[in-house]
C-alpha positions as CSV (number, residue, x, y, z in Angstrom):
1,X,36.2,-25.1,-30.9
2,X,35.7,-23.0,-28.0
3,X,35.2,-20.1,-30.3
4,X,32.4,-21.8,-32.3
5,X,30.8,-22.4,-28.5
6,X,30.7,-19.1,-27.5
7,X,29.3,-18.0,-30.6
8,X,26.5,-20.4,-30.2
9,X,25.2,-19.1,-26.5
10,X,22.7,-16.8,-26.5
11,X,22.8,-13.6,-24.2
12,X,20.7,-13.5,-20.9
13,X,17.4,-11.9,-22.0
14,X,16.6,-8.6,-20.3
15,X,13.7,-9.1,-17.9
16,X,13.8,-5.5,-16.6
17,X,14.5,-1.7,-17.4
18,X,15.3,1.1,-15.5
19,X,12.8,4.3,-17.1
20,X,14.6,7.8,-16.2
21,X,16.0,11.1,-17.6
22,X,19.6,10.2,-16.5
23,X,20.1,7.0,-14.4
24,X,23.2,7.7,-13.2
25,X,21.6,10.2,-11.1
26,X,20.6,7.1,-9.2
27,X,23.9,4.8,-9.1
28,X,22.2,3.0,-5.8
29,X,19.9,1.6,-8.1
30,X,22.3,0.5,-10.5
31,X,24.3,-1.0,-7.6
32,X,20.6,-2.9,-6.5
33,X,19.8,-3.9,-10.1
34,X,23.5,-5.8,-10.6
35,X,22.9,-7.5,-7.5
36,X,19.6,-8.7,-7.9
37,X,19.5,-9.1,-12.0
38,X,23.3,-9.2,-13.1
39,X,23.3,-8.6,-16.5
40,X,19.7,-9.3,-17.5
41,X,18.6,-5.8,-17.5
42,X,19.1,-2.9,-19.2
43,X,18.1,1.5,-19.5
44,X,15.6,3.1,-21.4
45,X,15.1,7.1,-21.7
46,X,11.6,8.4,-21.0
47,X,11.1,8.5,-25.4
48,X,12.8,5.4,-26.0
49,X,10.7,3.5,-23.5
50,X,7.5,4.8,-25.1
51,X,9.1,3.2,-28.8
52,X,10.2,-0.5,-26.8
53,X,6.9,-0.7,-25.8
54,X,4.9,-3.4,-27.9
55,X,7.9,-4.6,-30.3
56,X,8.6,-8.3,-29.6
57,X,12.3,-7.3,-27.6
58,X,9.8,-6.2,-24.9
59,X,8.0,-9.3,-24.4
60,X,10.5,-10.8,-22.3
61,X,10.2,-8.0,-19.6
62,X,8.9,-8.7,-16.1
63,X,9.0,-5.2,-14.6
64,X,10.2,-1.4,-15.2
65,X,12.1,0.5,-12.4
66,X,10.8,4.2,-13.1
67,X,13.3,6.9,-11.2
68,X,12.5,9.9,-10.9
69,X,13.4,12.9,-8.8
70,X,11.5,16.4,-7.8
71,X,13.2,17.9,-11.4
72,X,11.0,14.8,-13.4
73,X,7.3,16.8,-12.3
74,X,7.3,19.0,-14.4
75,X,7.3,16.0,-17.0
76,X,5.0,14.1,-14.8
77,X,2.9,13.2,-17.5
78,X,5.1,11.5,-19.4
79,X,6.4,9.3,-16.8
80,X,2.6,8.4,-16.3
81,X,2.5,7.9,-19.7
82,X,5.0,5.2,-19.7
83,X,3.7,3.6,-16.2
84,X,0.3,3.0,-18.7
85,X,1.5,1.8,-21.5
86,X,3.4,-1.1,-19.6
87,X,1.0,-1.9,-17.2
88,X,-1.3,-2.1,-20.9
89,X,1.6,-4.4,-22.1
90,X,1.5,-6.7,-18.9
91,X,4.9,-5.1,-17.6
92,X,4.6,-4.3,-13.7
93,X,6.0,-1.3,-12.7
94,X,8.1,0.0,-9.8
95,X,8.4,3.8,-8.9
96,X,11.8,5.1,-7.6
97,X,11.4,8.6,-6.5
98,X,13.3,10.9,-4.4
99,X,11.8,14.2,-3.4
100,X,8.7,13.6,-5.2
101,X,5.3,15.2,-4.3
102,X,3.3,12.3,-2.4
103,X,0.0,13.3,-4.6
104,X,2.4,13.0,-7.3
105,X,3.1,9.7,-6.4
106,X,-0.6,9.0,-5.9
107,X,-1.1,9.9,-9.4
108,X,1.5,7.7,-11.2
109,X,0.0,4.4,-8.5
110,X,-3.4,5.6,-10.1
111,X,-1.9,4.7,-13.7
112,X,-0.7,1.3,-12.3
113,X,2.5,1.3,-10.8
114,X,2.4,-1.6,-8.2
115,X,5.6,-0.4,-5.7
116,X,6.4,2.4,-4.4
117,X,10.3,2.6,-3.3
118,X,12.2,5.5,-2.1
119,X,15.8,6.9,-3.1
120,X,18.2,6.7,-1.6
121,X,17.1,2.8,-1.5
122,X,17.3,0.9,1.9
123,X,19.0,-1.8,2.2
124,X,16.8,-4.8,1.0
125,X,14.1,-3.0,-0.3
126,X,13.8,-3.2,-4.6
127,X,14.6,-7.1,-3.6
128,X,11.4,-6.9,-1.5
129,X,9.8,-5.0,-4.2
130,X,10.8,-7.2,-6.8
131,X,10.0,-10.4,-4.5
132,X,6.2,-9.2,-3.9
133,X,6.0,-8.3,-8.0
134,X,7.2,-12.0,-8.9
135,X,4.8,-13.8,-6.0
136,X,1.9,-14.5,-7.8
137,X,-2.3,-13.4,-6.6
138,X,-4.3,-15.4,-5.3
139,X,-6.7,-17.4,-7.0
140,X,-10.0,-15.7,-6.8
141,X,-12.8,-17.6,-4.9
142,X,-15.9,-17.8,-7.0
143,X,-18.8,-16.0,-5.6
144,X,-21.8,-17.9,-4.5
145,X,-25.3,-16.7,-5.9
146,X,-26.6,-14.5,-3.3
147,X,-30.4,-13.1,-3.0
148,X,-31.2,-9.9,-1.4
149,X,-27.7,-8.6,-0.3
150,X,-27.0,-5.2,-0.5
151,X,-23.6,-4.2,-1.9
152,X,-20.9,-2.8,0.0
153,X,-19.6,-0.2,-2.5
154,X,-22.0,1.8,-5.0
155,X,-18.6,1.4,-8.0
156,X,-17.7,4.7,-7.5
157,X,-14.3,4.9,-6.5
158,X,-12.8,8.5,-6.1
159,X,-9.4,7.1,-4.7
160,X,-9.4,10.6,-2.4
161,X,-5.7,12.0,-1.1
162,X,-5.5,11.0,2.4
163,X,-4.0,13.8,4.7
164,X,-3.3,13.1,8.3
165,X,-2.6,15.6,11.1
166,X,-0.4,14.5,14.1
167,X,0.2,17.1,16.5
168,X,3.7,15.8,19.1
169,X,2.0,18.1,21.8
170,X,-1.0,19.0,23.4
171,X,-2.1,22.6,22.3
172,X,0.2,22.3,19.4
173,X,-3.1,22.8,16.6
174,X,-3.5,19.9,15.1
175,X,-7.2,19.6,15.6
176,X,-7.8,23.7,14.7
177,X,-5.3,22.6,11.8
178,X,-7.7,19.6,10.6
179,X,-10.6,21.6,11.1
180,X,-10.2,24.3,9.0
181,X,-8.2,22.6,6.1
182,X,-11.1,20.0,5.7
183,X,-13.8,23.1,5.9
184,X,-11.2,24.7,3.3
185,X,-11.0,21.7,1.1
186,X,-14.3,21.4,1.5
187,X,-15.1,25.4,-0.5
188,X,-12.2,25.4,-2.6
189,X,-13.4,25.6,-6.0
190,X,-17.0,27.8,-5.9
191,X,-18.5,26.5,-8.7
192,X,-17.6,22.3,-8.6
193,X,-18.2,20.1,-5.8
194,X,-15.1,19.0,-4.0
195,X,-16.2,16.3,-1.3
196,X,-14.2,16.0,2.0
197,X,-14.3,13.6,5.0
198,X,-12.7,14.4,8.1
199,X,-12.6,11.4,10.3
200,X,-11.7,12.1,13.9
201,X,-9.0,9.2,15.5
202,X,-8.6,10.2,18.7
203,X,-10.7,7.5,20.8
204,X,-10.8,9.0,24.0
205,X,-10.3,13.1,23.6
206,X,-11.3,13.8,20.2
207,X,-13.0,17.3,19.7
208,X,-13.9,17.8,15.9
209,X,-17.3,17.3,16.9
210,X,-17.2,20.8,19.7
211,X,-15.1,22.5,16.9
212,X,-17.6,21.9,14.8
213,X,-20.7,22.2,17.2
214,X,-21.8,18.2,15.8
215,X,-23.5,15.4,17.6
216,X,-21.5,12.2,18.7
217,X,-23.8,9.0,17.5
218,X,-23.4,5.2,18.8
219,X,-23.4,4.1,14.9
220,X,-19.6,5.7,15.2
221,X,-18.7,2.8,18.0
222,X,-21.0,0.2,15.9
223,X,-18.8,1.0,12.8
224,X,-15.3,1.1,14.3
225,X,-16.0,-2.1,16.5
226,X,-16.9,-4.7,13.4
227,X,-15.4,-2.9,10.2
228,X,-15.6,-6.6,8.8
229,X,-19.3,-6.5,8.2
230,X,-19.4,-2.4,7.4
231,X,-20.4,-1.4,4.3
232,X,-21.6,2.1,2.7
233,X,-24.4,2.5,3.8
234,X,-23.3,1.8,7.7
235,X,-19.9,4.2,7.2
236,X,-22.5,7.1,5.7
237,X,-24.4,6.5,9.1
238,X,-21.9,7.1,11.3
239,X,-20.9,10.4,9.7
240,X,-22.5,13.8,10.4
241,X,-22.6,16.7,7.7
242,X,-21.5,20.5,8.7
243,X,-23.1,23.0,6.6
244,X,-24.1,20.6,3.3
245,X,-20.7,21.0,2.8
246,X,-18.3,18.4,4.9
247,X,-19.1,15.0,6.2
248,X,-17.7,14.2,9.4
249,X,-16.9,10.8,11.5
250,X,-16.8,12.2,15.2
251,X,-14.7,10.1,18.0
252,X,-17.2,8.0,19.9
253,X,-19.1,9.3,22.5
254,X,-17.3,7.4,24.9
255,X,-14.2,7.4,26.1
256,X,-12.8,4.0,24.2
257,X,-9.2,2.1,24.4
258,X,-7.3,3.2,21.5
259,X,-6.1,-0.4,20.9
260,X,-10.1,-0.9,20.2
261,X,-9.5,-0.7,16.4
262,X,-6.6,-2.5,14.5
263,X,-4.6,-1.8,11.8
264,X,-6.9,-3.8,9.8
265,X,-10.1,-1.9,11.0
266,X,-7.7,1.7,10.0
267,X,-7.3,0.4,6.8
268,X,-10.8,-0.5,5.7
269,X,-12.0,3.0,7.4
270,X,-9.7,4.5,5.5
271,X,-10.7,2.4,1.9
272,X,-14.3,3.4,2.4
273,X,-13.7,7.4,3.2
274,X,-11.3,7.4,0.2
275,X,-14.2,5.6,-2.2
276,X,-16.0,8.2,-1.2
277,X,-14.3,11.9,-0.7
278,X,-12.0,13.5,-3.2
279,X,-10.2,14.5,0.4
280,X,-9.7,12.6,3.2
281,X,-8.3,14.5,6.1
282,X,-7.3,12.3,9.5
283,X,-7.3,14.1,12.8
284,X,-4.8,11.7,14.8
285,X,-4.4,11.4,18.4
286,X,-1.0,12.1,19.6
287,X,-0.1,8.3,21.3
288,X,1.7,6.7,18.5
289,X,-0.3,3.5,18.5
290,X,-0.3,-0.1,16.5
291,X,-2.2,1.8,13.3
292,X,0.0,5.0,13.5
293,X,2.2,2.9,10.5
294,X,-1.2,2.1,8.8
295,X,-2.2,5.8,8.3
296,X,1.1,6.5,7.5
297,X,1.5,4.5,5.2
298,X,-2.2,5.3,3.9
299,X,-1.3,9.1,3.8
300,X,-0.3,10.9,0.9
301,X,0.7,13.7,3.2
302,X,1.0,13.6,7.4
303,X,1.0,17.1,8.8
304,X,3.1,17.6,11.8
305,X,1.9,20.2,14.0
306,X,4.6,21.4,16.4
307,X,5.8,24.8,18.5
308,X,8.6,26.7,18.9
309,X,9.7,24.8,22.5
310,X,11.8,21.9,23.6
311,X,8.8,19.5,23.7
312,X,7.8,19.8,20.1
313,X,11.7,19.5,19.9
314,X,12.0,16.3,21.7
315,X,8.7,14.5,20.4
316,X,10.0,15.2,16.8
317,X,13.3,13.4,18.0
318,X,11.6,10.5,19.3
319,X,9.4,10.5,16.4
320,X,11.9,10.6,14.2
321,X,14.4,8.2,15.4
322,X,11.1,5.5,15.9
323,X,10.3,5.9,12.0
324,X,13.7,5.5,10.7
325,X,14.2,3.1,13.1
326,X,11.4,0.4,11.6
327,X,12.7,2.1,8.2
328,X,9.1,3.9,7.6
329,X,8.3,6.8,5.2
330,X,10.1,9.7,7.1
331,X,9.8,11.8,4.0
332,X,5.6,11.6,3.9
333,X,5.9,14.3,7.1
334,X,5.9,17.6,6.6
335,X,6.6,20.0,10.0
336,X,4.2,22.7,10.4
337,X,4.9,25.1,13.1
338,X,2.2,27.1,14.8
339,X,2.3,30.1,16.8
340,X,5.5,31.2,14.4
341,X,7.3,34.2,15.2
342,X,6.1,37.5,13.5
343,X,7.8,38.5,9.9
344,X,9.5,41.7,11.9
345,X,10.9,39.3,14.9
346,X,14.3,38.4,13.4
347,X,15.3,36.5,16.9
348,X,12.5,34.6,16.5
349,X,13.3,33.3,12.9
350,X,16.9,32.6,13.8
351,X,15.5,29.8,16.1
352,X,13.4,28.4,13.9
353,X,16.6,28.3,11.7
354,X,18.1,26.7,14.3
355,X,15.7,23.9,15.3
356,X,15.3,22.8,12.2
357,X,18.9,22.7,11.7
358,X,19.2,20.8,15.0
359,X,16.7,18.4,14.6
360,X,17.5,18.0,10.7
361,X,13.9,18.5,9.1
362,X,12.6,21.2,7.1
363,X,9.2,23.3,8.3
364,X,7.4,23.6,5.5
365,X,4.9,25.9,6.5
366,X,4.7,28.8,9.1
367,X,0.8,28.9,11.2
368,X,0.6,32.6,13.1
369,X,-0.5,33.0,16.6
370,X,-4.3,33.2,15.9
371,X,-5.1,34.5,19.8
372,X,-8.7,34.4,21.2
373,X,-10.5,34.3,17.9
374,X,-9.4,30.8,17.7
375,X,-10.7,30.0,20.9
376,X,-14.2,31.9,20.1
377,X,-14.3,30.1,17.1
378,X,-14.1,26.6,19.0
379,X,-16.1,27.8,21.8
380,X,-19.0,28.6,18.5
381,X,-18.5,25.4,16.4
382,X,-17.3,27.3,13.8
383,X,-14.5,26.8,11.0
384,X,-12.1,30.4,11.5
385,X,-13.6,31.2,7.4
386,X,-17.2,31.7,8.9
387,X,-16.0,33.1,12.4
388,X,-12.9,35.0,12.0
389,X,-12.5,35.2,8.0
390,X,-10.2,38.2,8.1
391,X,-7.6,36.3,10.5
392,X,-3.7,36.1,9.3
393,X,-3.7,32.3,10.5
394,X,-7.1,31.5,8.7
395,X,-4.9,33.0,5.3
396,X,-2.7,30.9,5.7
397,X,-4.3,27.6,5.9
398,X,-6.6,28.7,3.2
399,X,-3.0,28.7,1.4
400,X,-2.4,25.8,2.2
401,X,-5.5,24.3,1.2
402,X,-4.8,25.9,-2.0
403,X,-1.6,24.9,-2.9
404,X,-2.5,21.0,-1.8
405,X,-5.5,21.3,-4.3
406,X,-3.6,22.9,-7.3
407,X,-0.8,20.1,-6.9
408,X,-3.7,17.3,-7.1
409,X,-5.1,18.9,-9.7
410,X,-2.5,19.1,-11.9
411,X,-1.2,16.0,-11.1
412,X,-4.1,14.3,-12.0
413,X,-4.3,16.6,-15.2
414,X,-0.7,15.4,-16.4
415,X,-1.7,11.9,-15.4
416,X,-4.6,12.0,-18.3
């Protein structure tokens, strides 16, 4: 009798899939699944996903986990293949990627992936994923007929790559940094348009605007003091354009609090300039303050500027510790050091070695002393390409620029 029972229950229905080349390459996210599904989920290959999609076994699924690690870009295209075709089959999605580009990631949340979680997993956080998946939207509130109200957004929406730059020291760079990789972004391709915004953060001793030789207007106070009631046509205002070619939000004239703005006035800053630039580069000030998190968060990449001394040292081990410590996106910075020792100084290289070693971060990108011409430069208003084109550290963030372009671009190419 028991027998005939048994035979009559029906398995648990599988509600969710892990998407990946090998998924026990990620056996914390088997561990997670188990606890939070039991048996009521199951694996698909990249192929086989693209096949499940549409028959009437997937109709029963709630989400996909898609893991991926920095081996799966190469096939990026095919993991933002299968992000669209479930998001097309009303199957939320959840990215789990370790070592993963961040404009990478931007792509495959472009295609409609609705989390982002990283690997190895912290404690708790594919149930909070799954938990804000499952709560449902908010009903929309009708909109009342309206006569002669301008709207706030023209439709275009270029969902730019946000770049921040947060130098841990003063004189570290970060504003000749943010400077001249906007100005680059800005001229990277000769024959198509690339637009770039480079809004300045630091309240009280922001100096884009002498870098760049640019006028500091009151509209930039207006805007950053009621972002509620700001809308394009009062964000475009505010911003001045260097050389037809890169529009610019100054810091304020005066010296202002930096607890002025919150993290919900960062956010809609941030929502406008990325409707409206393919690039959005941040110039931060270097108090960690209540909206550091919200740019951070925001940013598909955050530059960290630092030296070869025991300040930069230190700051990075404070900043550090206070990211892991509220369990924030430590793996969004990348360490740029400025002023790097020479290619022949072998001492100098072994304590680079060393710091990095010590402070357990990788420095992704070596700046050369630029001397006096960087100075001149500032002193002009002038990026380093129209002052000092010829200079080693100009090179090299024109590289930069470069390579951060050719990763968005063929990101966004796979993601077609």
């Amino acid at each position: 009798m028991s027998g005939n029972v048994a035979a009559l229950v029906e398995p648990a229905p599988i509600i969710a899939c892990t998407i990946s080349r090998d998924v026990q390459e990620f056996d914390l996210l088997i561990e997670d699944m188990e606890t939070e599904l039991g048996e009521s989920w199951g694996d698909l290959s990249v192929d086989d996903a693209l096949a499940f999609f549409g028959q009437p076994d997937a109709e029963s699924l709630e989400f996909i986990a898609v893991a991926m690690d920095e081996e799966d870009e190469a096939d990026l295209a095919r993991f933002a293949e299968v992000i669209r075709k479930a998001t097309a089959n009303g199957i939320k999605a959840i990215v789990i990627a370790e070592e993963v580009s961040p404009i990478a990631l931007h792509q495959l949340l472009k295609m409609g992936a609705e989390e982002f979680v990283p690997y190895p997993l912290p404690e708790g956080a594919l149930h909070d994923a799954i938990e804000r998946l499952r709560t449902p939207e908010p009903e929309p509130v009708a909109a009342q007929p309206q006569q002669n109200v301008p709207s706030k957004r023209s439709g275009v929406n270029k969902e730019g790559v946000v770049i921040a730059v947060h130098g841990l020291a003063g004189g570290v760079g970060a504003t000749t940094l943010a400077v001249n990789l906007a100005w680059e972004l800005a001229n990277i391709e000769k024959d198509k348009s690339i637009s770039v915004g480079l809004l300045d953060l630091d309240l009280q001793f922001g100096t884009v605007s002498t870098y760049l030789d640019l006028p500091r207007r009151e509209a930039v106070y207006e805007l950053l003091s009621d972002t509620v009631s700001a809308d394009e046509d009062s964000f475009r205002a505010s911003m001045v354009t260097f050389n037809d070619k890169l529009e610019v939000l100054t810091a304020p004239a005066d010296m202002l609090p930096l607890d002025l703005i919150s993290d919900e006035d960062i956010k809609r800053v941030i929502e406008m300039a990325r409707a409206k630039f393919d690039y959005v580069v941040i110039d931060m000030p270097k108090t960690v303050v209540l909206w550091t998190e919200t740019v951070l968060q925001a940013a598909h990449v955050y530059f960290v500027p630092v030296e070869l001394d025991m300040r930069s040292a230190q700051n990075t081990l404070r900043l550090l510790r206070a990211l892991k410590s509220e369990e924030l996106p430590v793996d969004k910075l990348r360490f740029i050091l400025n002023r790097a020792p020479k290619f022949t100084d072998l001492n100098g290289k072994g304590r680079v070695k060393r710091m990095a070693e010590s402070l357990d971060i990788s420095i992704d990108v070596l700046l050369p002393d630029g001397g006096k011409p960087v100075v001149q430069a500032g002193d002009h208003g002038l990026p380093l390409a129209e002052s000092a084109p010829k200079l080693p550290l100009r090179k090299e963030i024109a590289k930069l620029a470069q390579s951060i372009h050719e990763v968005n671009t063929s990101a966004a190419t796979a993601a077609k």
